[in-house]
Backbone as CSV, one residue per row, in Angstrom:
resi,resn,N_x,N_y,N_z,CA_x,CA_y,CA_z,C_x,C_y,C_z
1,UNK,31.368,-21.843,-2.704,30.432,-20.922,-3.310,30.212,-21.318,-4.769
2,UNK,29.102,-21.063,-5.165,28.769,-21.881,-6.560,28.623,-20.108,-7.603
3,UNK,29.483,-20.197,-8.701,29.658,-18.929,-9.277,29.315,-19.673,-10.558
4,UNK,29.051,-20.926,-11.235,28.637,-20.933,-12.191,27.354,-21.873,-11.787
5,UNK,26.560,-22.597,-12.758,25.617,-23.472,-12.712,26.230,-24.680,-12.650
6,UNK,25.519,-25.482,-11.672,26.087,-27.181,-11.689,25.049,-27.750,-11.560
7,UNK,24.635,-29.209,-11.948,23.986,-29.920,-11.887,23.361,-30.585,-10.892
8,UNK,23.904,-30.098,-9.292,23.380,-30.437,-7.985,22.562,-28.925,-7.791
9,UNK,22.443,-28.022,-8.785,21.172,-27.396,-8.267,20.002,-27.666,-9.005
10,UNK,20.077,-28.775,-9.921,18.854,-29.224,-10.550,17.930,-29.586,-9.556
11,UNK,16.334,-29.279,-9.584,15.171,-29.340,-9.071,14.123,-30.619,-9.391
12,UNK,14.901,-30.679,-10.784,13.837,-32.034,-11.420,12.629,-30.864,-12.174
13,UNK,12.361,-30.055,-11.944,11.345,-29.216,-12.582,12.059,-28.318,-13.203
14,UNK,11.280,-28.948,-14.577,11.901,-28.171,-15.856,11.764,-26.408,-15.992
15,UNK,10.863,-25.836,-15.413,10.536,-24.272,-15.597,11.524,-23.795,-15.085
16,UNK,11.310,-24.365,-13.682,12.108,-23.830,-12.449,14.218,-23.679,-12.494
17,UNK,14.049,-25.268,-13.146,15.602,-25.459,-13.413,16.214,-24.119,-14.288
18,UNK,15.451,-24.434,-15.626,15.284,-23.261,-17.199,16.275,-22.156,-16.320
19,UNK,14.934,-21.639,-15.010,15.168,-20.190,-14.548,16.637,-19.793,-14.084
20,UNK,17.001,-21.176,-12.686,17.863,-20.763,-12.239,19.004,-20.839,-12.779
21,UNK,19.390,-21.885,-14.013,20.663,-21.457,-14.562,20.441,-20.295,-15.225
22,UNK,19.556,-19.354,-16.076,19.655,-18.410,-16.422,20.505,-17.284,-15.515
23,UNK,19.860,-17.305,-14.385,20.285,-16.289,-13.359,22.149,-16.967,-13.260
24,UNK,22.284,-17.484,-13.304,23.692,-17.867,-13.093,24.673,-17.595,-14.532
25,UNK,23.782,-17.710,-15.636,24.583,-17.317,-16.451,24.713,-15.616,-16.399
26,UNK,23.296,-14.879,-16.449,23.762,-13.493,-16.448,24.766,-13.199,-14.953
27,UNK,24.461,-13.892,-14.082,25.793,-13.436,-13.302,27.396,-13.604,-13.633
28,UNK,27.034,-14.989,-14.076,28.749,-14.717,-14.762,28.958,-13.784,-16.077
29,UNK,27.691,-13.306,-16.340,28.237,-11.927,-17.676,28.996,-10.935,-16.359
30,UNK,28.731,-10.737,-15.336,28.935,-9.913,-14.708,30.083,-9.981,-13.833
31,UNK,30.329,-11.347,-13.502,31.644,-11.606,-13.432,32.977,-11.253,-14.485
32,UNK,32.305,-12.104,-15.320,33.415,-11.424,-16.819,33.715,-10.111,-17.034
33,UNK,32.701,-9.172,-16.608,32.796,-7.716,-16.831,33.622,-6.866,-16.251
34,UNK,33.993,-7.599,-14.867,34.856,-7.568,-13.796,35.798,-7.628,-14.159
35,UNK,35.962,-8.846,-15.052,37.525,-9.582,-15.149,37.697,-8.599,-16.546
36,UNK,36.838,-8.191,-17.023,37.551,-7.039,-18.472,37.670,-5.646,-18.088
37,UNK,37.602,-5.570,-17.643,37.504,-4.164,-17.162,36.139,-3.246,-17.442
38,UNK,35.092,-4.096,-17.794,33.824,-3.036,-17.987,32.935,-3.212,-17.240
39,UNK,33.209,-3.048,-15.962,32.411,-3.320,-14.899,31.237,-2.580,-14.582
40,UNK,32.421,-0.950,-14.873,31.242,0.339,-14.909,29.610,0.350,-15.882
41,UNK,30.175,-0.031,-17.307,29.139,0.255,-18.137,28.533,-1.220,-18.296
42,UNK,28.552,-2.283,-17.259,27.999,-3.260,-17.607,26.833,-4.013,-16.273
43,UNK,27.794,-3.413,-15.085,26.926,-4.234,-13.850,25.619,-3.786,-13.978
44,UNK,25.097,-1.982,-14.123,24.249,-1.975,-13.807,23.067,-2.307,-14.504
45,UNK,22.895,-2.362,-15.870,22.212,-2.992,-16.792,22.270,-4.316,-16.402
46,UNK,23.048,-5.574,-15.820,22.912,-6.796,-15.276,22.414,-6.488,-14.282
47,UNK,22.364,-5.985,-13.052,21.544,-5.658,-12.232,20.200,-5.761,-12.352
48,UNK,20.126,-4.598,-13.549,18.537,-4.467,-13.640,17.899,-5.607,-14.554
49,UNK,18.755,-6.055,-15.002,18.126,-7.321,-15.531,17.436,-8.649,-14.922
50,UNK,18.500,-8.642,-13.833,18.600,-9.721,-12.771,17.439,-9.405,-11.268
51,UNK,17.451,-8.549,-11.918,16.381,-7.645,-10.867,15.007,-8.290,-10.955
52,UNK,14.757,-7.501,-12.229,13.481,-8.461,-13.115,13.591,-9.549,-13.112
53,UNK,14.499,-10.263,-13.812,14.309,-11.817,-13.900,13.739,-12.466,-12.577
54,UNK,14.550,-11.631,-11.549,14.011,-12.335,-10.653,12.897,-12.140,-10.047
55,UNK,12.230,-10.976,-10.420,10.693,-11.055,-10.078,10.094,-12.210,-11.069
56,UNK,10.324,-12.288,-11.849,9.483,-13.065,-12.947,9.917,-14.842,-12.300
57,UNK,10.978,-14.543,-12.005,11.330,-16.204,-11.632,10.248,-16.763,-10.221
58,UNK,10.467,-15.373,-9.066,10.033,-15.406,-8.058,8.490,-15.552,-8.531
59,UNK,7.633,-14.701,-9.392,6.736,-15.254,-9.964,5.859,-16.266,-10.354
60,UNK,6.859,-16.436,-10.823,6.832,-18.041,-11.744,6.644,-19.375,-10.450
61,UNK,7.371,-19.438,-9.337,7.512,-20.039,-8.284,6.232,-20.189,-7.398
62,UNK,6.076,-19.023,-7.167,4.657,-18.532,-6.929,3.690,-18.856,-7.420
63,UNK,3.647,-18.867,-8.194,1.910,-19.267,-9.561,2.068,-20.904,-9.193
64,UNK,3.374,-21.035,-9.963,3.422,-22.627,-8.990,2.505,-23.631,-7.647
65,UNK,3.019,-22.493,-6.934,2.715,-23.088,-5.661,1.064,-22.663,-5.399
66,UNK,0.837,-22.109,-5.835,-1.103,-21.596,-5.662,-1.616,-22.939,-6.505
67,UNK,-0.931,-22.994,-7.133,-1.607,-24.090,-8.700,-1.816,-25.125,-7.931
68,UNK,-0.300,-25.988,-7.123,-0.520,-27.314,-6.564,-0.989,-27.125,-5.236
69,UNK,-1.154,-25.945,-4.660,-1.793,-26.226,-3.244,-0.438,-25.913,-1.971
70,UNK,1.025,-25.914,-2.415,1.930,-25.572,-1.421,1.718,-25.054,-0.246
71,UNK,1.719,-25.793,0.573,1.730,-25.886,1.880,2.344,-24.796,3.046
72,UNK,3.728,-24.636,1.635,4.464,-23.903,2.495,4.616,-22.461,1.887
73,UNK,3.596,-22.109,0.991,3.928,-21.418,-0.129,3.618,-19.484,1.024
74,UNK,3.440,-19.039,1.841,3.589,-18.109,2.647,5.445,-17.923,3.276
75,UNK,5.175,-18.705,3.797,6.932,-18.966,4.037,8.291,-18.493,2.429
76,UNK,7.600,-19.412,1.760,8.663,-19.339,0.330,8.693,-18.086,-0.136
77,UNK,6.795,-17.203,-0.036,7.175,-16.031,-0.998,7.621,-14.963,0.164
78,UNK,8.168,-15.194,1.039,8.524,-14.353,2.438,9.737,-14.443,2.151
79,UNK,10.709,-15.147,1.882,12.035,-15.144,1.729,12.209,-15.087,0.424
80,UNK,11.332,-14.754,-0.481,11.355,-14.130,-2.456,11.984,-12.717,-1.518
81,UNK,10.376,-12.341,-0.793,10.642,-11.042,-0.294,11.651,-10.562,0.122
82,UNK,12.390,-11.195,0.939,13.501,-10.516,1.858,14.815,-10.245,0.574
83,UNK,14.660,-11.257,0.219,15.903,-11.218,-1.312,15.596,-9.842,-2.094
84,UNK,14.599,-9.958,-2.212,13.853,-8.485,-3.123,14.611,-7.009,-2.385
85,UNK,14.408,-7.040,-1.102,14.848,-6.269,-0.131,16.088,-6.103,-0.381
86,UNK,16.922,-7.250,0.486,18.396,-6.956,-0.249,18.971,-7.134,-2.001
87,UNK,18.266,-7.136,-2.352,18.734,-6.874,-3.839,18.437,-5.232,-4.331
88,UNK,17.314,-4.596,-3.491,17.092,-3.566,-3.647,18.298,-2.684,-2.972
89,UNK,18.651,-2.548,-1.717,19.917,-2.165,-1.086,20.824,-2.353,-1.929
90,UNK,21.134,-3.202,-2.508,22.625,-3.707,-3.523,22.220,-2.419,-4.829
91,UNK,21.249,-2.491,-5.100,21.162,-1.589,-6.409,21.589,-0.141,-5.624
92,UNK,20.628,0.382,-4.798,21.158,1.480,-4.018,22.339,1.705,-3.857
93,UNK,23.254,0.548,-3.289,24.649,0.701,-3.407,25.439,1.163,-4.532
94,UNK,24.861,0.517,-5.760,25.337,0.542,-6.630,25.447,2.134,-7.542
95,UNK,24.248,2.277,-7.236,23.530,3.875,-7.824,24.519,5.256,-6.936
96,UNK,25.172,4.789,-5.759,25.163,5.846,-4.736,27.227,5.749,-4.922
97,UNK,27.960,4.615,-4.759,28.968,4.442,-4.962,29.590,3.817,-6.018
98,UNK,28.896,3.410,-7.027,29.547,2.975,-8.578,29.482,1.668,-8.370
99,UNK,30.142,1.231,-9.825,29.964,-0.680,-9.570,31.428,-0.789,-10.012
100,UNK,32.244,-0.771,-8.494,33.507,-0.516,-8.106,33.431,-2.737,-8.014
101,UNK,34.633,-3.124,-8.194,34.869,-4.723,-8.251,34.623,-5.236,-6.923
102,UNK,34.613,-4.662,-6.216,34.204,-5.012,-4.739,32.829,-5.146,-4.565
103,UNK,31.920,-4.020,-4.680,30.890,-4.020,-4.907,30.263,-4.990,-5.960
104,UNK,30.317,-5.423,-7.076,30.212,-6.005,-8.115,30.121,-7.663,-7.501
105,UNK,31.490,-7.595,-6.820,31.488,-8.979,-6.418,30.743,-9.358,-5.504
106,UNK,30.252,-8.182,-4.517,29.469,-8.532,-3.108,28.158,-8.935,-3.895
107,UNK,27.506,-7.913,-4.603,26.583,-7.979,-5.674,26.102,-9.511,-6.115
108,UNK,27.173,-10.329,-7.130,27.338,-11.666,-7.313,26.735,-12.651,-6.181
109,UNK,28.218,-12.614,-5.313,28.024,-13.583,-3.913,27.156,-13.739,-3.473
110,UNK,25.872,-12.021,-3.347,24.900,-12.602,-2.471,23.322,-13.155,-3.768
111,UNK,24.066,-12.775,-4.601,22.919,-13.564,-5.771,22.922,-14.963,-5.602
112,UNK,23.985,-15.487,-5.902,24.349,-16.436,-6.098,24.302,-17.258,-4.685
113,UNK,24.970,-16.750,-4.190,25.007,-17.631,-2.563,23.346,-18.289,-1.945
114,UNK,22.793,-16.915,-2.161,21.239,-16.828,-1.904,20.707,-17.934,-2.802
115,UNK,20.860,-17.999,-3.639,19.924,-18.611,-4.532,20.028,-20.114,-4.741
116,UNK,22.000,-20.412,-4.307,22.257,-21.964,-4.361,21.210,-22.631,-2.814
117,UNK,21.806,-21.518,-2.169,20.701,-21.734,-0.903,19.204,-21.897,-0.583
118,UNK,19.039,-21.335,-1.475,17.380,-21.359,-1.490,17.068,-22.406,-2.523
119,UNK,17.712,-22.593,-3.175,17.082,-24.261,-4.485,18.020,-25.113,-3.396
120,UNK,18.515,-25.200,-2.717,18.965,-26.625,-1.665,18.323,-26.383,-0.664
121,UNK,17.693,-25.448,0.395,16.968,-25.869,1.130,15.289,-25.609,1.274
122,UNK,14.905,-24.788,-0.325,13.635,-24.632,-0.464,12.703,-24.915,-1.635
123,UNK,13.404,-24.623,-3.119,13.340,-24.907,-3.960,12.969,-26.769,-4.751
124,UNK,14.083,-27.464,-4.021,13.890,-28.570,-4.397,12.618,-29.382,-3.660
125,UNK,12.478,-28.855,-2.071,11.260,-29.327,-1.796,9.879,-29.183,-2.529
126,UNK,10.027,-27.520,-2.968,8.972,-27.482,-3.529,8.995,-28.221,-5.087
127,UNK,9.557,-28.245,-5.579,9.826,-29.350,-6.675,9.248,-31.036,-6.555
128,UNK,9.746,-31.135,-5.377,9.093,-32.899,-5.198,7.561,-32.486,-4.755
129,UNK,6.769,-31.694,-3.930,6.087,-31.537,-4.127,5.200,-31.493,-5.157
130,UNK,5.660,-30.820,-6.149,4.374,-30.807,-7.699,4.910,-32.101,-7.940
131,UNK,6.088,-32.656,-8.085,6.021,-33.904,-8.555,4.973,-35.049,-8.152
132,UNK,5.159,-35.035,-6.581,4.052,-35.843,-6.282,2.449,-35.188,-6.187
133,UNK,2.218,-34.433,-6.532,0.964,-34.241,-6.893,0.395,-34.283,-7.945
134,UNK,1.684,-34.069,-8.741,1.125,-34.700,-10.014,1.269,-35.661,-10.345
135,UNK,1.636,-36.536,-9.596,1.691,-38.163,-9.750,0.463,-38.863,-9.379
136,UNK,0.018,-38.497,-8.421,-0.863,-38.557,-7.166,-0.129,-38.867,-6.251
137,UNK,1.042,-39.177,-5.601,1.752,-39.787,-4.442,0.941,-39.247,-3.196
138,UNK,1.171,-39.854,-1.795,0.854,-39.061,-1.065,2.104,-37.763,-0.788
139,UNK,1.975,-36.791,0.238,2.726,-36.021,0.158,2.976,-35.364,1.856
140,UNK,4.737,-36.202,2.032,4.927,-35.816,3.409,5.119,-33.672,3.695
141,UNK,5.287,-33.506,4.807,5.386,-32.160,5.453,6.617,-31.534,3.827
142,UNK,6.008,-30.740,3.888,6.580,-29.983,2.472,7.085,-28.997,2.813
143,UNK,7.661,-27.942,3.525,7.661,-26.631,4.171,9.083,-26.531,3.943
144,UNK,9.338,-25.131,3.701,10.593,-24.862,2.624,11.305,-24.539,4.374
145,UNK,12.523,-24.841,4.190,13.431,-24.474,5.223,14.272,-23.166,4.948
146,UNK,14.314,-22.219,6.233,14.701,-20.996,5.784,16.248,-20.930,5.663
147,UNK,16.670,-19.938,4.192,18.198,-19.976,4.326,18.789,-19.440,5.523
Protein backbone atom coordinates (compact mmCIF):
# COMPACT_ATOMS: atom_id res chain seq x y z
CA UNK A 1 0.00 0.00 0.00
CA UNK A 2 1.52 3.33 -0.93
CA UNK A 3 0.88 5.87 2.23
CA UNK A 4 3.33 8.36 1.07
CA UNK A 5 4.23 9.67 -2.58
CA UNK A 6 6.82 7.73 -4.69
CA UNK A 7 8.12 8.28 -7.85
CA UNK A 8 6.45 5.16 -9.69
CA UNK A 9 3.27 7.18 -9.49
CA UNK A 10 4.74 9.80 -11.70
CA UNK A 11 2.54 10.32 -14.97
CA UNK A 12 5.13 12.32 -16.93
CA UNK A 13 2.41 15.16 -16.83
CA UNK A 14 3.35 17.90 -14.89
CA UNK A 15 -0.37 19.24 -13.70
CA UNK A 16 -1.49 15.93 -13.11
CA UNK A 17 1.74 14.67 -11.16
CA UNK A 18 1.65 18.52 -9.06
CA UNK A 19 -2.00 17.05 -8.06
CA UNK A 20 -1.46 13.67 -6.99
CA UNK A 21 1.37 14.10 -4.64
CA UNK A 22 -0.56 16.87 -3.09
CA UNK A 23 -3.34 14.47 -2.20
CA UNK A 24 -0.77 12.23 -0.62
CA UNK A 25 0.75 14.75 1.30
CA UNK A 26 -2.57 16.03 2.94
CA UNK A 27 -3.18 12.41 3.65
CA UNK A 28 -0.24 11.91 5.53
CA UNK A 29 -1.27 15.26 7.59
CA UNK A 30 -3.89 12.88 8.50
CA UNK A 31 -2.00 10.10 9.20
CA UNK A 32 0.20 12.14 11.58
CA UNK A 33 -2.93 13.31 13.31
CA UNK A 34 -3.56 9.78 14.12
CA UNK A 35 -0.22 9.16 15.33
CA UNK A 36 -0.63 12.54 17.77
CA UNK A 37 -3.48 12.12 19.07
CA UNK A 38 -5.57 14.87 17.17
CA UNK A 39 -7.39 12.88 15.08
CA UNK A 40 -10.72 14.31 16.36
CA UNK A 41 -10.08 18.03 15.60
CA UNK A 42 -8.10 17.32 12.51
CA UNK A 43 -9.55 14.45 10.09
CA UNK A 44 -12.48 16.24 9.38
CA UNK A 45 -11.20 19.51 8.06
CA UNK A 46 -8.66 17.01 5.92
CA UNK A 47 -11.54 15.37 4.72
CA UNK A 48 -13.11 18.29 3.53
CA UNK A 49 -10.21 19.42 2.05
CA UNK A 50 -9.43 16.31 0.24
CA UNK A 51 -12.87 16.26 -0.74
CA UNK A 52 -12.46 19.38 -2.81
CA UNK A 53 -9.15 18.86 -3.95
CA UNK A 54 -10.38 16.15 -5.37
CA UNK A 55 -13.07 17.57 -7.29
CA UNK A 56 -10.72 20.11 -8.61
CA UNK A 57 -8.10 17.38 -9.42
CA UNK A 58 -10.93 15.18 -10.92
CA UNK A 59 -11.60 18.42 -12.81
CA UNK A 60 -8.58 19.23 -13.89
CA UNK A 61 -8.34 15.52 -15.50
CA UNK A 62 -11.37 16.12 -17.15
CA UNK A 63 -10.78 19.50 -18.95
CA UNK A 64 -7.79 17.50 -19.94
CA UNK A 65 -9.28 14.93 -21.67
CA UNK A 66 -12.09 17.13 -23.68
CA UNK A 67 -8.97 19.36 -24.70
CA UNK A 68 -7.00 16.29 -26.37
CA UNK A 69 -9.93 14.36 -27.60
CA UNK A 70 -9.66 11.17 -24.89
CA UNK A 71 -11.03 8.41 -26.14
CA UNK A 72 -11.66 7.02 -23.06
CA UNK A 73 -12.60 10.07 -21.28
CA UNK A 74 -16.59 8.66 -20.34
CA UNK A 75 -15.12 5.66 -18.69
CA UNK A 76 -12.36 7.86 -16.58
CA UNK A 77 -14.95 10.47 -15.39
CA UNK A 78 -17.25 7.31 -14.32
CA UNK A 79 -14.79 6.02 -11.93
CA UNK A 80 -13.93 10.11 -10.70
CA UNK A 81 -17.63 9.35 -10.01
CA UNK A 82 -17.79 6.27 -8.12
CA UNK A 83 -14.74 7.61 -5.84
CA UNK A 84 -16.90 10.77 -5.29
CA UNK A 85 -19.57 8.27 -4.04
CA UNK A 86 -17.44 6.49 -1.73
CA UNK A 87 -15.70 9.37 -0.44
CA UNK A 88 -19.06 10.78 0.22
CA UNK A 89 -20.10 7.57 2.49
CA UNK A 90 -16.60 7.95 4.30
CA UNK A 91 -17.54 11.59 5.23
CA UNK A 92 -21.02 10.28 6.39
CA UNK A 93 -19.18 7.89 8.41
CA UNK A 94 -17.27 10.24 9.72
CA UNK A 95 -20.08 12.89 10.65
CA UNK A 96 -22.32 9.95 12.20
CA UNK A 97 -19.48 7.97 14.32
CA UNK A 98 -16.43 10.40 14.89
CA UNK A 99 -12.96 10.19 13.32
CA UNK A 100 -12.22 7.27 15.70
CA UNK A 101 -8.31 5.76 14.29
CA UNK A 102 -10.00 3.06 12.65
CA UNK A 103 -12.13 5.04 10.77
CA UNK A 104 -9.41 7.61 9.96
CA UNK A 105 -7.34 4.87 8.71
CA UNK A 106 -10.09 3.16 6.53
CA UNK A 107 -10.59 6.86 5.37
CA UNK A 108 -6.65 7.02 4.22
CA UNK A 109 -6.44 3.38 2.67
CA UNK A 110 -9.22 3.90 0.48
CA UNK A 111 -7.81 7.42 -0.68
CA UNK A 112 -4.82 6.34 -1.20
CA UNK A 113 -5.25 2.76 -2.38
CA UNK A 114 -7.81 4.22 -4.94
CA UNK A 115 -5.79 6.67 -6.27
CA UNK A 116 -2.26 4.61 -6.53
CA UNK A 117 -4.71 2.51 -8.52
CA UNK A 118 -6.17 4.70 -10.66
CA UNK A 119 -2.67 6.70 -11.78
CA UNK A 120 -1.33 2.86 -12.52
CA UNK A 121 -4.08 1.65 -14.36
CA UNK A 122 -5.74 4.89 -15.72
CA UNK A 123 -4.04 7.92 -15.14
CA UNK A 124 -0.77 7.18 -16.77
CA UNK A 125 -2.53 6.08 -19.93
CA UNK A 126 -4.15 9.08 -20.10
CA UNK A 127 -0.88 10.89 -19.69
CA UNK A 128 0.86 9.18 -22.75
CA UNK A 129 -1.99 10.05 -24.52
CA UNK A 130 -1.65 14.06 -24.40
CA UNK A 131 1.86 13.27 -24.75
CA UNK A 132 1.45 11.86 -28.01
CA UNK A 133 -0.85 14.24 -29.24
CA UNK A 134 1.02 16.69 -28.53
CA UNK A 135 3.82 15.39 -30.22
CA UNK A 136 1.82 14.36 -33.10
CA UNK A 137 2.65 10.51 -32.59
CA UNK A 138 0.14 8.27 -33.77
CA UNK A 139 -1.96 7.03 -30.89
CA UNK A 140 -2.67 3.27 -29.99
CA UNK A 141 -6.24 2.17 -28.05
CA UNK A 142 -6.03 4.61 -25.04
CA UNK A 143 -8.93 3.42 -22.71
CA UNK A 144 -8.31 3.71 -19.01
CA UNK A 145 -8.58 0.24 -17.34
CA UNK A 146 -10.98 -0.05 -14.48
CA UNK A 147 -9.57 -0.28 -10.82
Amino acid sequence: MYTKWSEQLLTGNEIIDKQHKEIFEQAARMIESGKTGKIESEAGKIIEYLEGYYNRHFTTEEELQKKHGYPGYEAHKEMHQRFREELGELKHKLAAYGASPELTTESVVLMLEWLAKHIDKSDKILAVYIQNTQSGKSIPDSRPVKP
